[in-house]
LONUBA-697057 format. One record per residue (C-alpha): residue number from 1; residue in one letter; x, y, z. Coordinates in nm, 2 decimals. Layout:
// LONUBA-697057
node i:NUM aa:A u:X v:Y w:Z .
...
***
This chain:
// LONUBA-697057
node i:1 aa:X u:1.23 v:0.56 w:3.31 .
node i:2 aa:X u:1.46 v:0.26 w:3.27 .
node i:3 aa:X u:1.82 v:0.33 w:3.12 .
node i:4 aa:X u:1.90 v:0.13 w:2.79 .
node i:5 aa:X u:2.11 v:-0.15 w:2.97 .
node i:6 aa:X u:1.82 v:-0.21 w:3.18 .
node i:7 aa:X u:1.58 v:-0.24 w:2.92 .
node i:8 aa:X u:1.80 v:-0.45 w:2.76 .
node i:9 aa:X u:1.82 v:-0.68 w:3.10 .
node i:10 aa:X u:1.42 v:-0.71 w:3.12 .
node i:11 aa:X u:1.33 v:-1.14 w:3.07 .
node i:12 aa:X u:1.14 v:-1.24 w:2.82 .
node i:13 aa:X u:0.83 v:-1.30 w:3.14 .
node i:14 aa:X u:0.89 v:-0.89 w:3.18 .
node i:15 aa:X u:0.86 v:-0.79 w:2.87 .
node i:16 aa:X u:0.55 v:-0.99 w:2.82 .
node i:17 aa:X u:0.41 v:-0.79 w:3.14 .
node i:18 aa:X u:0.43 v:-0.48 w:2.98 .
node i:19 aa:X u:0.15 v:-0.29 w:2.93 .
node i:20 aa:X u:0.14 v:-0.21 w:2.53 .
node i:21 aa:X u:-0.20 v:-0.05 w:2.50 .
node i:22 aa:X u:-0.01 v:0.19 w:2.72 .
node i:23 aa:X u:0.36 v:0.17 w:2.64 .
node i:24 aa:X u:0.56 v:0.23 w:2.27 .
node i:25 aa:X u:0.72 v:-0.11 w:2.21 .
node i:26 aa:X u:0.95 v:0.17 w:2.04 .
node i:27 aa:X u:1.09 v:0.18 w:2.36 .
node i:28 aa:X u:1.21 v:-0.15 w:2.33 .
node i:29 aa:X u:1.56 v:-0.24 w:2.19 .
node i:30 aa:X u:1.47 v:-0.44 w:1.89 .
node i:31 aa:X u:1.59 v:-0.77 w:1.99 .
node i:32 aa:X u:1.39 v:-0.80 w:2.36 .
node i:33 aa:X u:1.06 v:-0.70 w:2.08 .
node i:34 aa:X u:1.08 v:-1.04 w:1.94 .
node i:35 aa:X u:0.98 v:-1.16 w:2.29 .
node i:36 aa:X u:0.61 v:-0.99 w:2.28 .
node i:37 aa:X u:0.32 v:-1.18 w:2.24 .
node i:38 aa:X u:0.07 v:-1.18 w:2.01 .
node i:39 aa:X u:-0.20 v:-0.99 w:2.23 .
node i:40 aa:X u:0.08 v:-0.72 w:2.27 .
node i:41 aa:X u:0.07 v:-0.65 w:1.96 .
node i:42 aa:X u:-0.32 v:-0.65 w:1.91 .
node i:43 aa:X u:-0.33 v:-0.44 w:2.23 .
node i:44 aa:X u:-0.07 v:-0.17 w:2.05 .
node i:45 aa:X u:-0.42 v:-0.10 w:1.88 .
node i:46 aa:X u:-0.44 v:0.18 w:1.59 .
node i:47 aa:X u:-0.12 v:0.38 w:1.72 .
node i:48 aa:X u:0.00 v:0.31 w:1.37 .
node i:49 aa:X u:0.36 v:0.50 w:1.47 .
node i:50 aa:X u:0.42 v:0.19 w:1.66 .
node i:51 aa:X u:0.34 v:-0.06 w:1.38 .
node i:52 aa:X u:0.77 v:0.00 w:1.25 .
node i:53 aa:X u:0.85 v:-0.16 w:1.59 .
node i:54 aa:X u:0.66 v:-0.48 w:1.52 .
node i:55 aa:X u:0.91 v:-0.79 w:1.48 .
node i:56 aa:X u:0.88 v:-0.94 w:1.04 .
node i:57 aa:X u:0.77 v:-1.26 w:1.27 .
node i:58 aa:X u:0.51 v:-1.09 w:1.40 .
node i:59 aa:X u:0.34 v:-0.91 w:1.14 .
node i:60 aa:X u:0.07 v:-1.17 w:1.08 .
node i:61 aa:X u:-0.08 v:-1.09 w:1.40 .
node i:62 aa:X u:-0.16 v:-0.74 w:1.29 .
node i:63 aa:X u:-0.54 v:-0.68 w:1.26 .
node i:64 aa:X u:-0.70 v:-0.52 w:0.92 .
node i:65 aa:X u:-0.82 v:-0.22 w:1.15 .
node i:66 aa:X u:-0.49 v:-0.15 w:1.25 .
node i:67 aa:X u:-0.34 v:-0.16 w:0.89 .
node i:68 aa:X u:-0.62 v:0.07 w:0.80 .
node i:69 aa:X u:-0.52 v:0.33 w:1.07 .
node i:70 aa:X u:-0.21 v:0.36 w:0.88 .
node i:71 aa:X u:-0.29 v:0.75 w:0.75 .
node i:72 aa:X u:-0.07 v:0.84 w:0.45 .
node i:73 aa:X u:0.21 v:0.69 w:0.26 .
node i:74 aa:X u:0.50 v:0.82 w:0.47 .
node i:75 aa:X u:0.36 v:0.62 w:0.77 .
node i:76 aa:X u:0.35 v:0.29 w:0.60 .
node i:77 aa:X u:0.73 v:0.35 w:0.44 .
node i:78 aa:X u:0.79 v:0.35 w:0.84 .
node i:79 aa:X u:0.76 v:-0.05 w:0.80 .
node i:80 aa:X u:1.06 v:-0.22 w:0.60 .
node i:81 aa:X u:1.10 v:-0.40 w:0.31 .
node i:82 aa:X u:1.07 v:-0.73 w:0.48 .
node i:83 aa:X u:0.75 v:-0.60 w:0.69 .
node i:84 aa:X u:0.59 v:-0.54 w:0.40 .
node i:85 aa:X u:0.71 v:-0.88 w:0.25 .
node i:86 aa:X u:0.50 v:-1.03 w:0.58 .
node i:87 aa:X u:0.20 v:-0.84 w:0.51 .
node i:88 aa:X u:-0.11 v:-1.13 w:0.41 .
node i:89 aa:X u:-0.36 v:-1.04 w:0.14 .
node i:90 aa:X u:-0.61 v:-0.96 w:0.39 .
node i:91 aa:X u:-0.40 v:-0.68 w:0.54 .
node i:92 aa:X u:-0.30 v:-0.57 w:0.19 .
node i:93 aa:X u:-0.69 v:-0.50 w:0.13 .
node i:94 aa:X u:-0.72 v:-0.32 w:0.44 .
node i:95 aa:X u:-0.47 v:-0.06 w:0.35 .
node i:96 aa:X u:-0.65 v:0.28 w:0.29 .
node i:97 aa:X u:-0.53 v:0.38 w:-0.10 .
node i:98 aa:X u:-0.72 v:0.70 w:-0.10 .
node i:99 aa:X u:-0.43 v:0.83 w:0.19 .
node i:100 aa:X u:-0.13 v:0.53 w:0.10 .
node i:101 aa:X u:0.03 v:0.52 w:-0.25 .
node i:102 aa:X u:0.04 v:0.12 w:-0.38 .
node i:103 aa:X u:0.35 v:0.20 w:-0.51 .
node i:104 aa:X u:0.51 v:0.16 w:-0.24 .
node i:105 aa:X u:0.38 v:-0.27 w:-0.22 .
node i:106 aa:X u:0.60 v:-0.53 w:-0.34 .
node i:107 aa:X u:0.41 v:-0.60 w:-0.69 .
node i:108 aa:X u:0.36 v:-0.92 w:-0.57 .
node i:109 aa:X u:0.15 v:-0.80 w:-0.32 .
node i:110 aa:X u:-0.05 v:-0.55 w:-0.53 .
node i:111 aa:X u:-0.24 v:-0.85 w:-0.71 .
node i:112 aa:X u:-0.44 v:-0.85 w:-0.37 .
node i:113 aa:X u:-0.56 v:-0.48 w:-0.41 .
node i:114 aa:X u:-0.96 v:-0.49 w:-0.41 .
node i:115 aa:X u:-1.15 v:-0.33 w:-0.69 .
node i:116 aa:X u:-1.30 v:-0.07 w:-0.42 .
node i:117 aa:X u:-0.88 v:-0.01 w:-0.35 .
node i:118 aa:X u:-0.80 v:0.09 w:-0.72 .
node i:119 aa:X u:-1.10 v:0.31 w:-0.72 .
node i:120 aa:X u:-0.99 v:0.44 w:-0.41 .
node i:121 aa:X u:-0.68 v:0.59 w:-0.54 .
node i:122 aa:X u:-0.93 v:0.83 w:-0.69 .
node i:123 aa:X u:-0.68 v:1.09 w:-0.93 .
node i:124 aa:X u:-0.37 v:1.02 w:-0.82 .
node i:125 aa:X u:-0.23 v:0.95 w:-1.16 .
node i:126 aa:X u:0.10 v:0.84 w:-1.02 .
node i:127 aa:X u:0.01 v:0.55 w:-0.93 .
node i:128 aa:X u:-0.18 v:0.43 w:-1.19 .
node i:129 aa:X u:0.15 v:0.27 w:-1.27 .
node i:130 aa:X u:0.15 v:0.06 w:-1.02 .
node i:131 aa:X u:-0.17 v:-0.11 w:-1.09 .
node i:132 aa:X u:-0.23 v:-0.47 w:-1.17 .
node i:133 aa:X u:-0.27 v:-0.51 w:-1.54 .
node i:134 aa:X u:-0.53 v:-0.71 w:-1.49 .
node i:135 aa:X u:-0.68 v:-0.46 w:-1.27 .
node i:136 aa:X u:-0.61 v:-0.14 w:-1.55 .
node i:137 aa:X u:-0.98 v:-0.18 w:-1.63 .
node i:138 aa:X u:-1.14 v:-0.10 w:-1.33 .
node i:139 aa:X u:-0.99 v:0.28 w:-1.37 .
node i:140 aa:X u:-1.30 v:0.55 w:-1.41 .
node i:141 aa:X u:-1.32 v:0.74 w:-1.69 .
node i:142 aa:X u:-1.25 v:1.03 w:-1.42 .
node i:143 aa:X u:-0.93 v:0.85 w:-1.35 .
node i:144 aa:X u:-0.79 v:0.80 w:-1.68 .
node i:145 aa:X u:-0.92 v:1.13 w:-1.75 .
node i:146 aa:X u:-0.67 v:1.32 w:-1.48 .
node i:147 aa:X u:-0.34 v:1.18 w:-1.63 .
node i:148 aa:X u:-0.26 v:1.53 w:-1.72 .
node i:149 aa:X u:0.00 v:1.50 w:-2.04 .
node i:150 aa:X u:0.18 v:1.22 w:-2.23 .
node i:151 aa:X u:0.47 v:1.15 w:-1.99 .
node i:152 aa:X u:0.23 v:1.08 w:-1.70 .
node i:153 aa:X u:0.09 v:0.86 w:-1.91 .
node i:154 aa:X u:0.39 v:0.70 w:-2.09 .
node i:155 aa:X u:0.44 v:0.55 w:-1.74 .
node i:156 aa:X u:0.17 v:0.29 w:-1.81 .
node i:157 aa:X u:0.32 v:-0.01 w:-1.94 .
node i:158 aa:X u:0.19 v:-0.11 w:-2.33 .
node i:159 aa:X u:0.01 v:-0.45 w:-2.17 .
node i:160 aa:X u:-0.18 v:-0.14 w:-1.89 .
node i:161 aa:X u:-0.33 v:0.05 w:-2.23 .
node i:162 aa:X u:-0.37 v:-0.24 w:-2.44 .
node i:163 aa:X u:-0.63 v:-0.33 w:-2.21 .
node i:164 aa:X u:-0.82 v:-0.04 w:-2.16 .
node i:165 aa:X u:-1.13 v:-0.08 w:-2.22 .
node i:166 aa:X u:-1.35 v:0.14 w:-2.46 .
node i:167 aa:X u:-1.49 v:0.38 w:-2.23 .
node i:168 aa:X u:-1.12 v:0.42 w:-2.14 .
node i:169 aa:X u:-0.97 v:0.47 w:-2.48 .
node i:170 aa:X u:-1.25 v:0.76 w:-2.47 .
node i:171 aa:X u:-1.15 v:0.91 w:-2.15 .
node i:172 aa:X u:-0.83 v:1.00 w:-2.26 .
node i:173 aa:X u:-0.69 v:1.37 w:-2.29 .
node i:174 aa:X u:-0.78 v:1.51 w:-2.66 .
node i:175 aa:X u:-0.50 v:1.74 w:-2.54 .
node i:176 aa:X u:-0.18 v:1.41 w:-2.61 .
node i:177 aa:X u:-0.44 v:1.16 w:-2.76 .
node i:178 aa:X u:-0.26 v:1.19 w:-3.07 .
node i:179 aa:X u:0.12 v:1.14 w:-2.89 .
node i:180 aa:X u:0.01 v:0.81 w:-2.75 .
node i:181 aa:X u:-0.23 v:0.66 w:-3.00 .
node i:182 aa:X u:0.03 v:0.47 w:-3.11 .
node i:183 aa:X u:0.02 v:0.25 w:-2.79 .
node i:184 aa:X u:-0.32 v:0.16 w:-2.88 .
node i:185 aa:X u:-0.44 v:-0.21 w:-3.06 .
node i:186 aa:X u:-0.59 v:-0.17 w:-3.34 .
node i:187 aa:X u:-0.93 v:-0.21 w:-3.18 .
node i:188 aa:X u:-0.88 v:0.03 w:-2.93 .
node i:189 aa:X u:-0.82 v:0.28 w:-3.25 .
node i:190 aa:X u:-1.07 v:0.22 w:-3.41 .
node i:191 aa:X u:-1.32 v:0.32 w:-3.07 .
node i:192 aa:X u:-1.18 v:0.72 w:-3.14 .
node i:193 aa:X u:-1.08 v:0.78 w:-3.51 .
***
């Protein structure tokens, strides 16, 4: 095991001979990281817990499977701010919604999500939120459905329910249909007197 200073000694020709298929680039002090190359960081593989360690420069290099590896949301808040900045669109439509919550994307970024990713979030009504307005309409009945009383669903923005969609408008609770109504267009009314 090497001590700190004599990690912090390694040349940027020893770094790039190590082993990361093997090794945590966690072990690294952060400034000798920027030094790996970008077959490092594809050799890292899906050892997702490794993914905080990789340099905002070197994000990019990142392949789709091992965003998807990434299991649940506290995993991906490992990577910061900026690393999610770097992310591309294809990496943002590997990320597995079902396990990761979108809230936690830049908004910017959430205008990559795939149909098949908003579906994904199956009923996890707090994030409906988060989704693209333009998006709002490829919720399921089942999802809009699960928003289980009015202040859940006060947290969709008026331009999210004005453009629900009938089948929508339908789906929602009988229970606080009456509470929220109100948000509705007139057309949208008019679908459930």
């Amino acid at each position: 095991t090497l001590s700190a200073s004599q990690k912090a000694a390694l040349s940027s020709q020893q770094i790039q001979a190590i082993n990361t298929a093997a090794v945590s680039i966690g072990t690294l002090p952060a400034e000798q990281r920027t030094n790996l190359t970008d077959q490092q960081i594809s050799n890292i593989g899906t050892r997702y817990s490794d993914l905080r360690y990789v340099p905002d420069n070197k994000i990019q290099v990142l392949s789709s499977a091992q965003i998807a590896a990434i299991p649940n949301t506290d995993w991906f808040n490992t990577l910061s701010a900026s690393q999610k900045a770097a992310l591309s669109s294809q990496q943002i439509q590997a990320i597995n919604t079902a396990a990761v919550s979108i809230g936690t994307l830049p908004a910017e970024q959430r205008t990559n999500l795939t149909d098949q990713q908003i579906s994904d979030i199956n009923t996890r009504y707090s994030d409906y939120r988060y989704v693209p307005t333009d998006k709002i309409t490829i919720l399921s009945p089942a999802q809009i459905s699960s928003i289980p009383n009015v202040d859940w669903f006060n947290t969709l923005s008026n331009a999210q329910v004005q453009t629900f969609t009938q089948t929508q408008v339908l789906s929602i609770p009988a229970s606080y249909y009456n509470s929220i109504k109100s948000r509705l267009t007139s057309e949208q009314k008019a679908w459930r007197p």
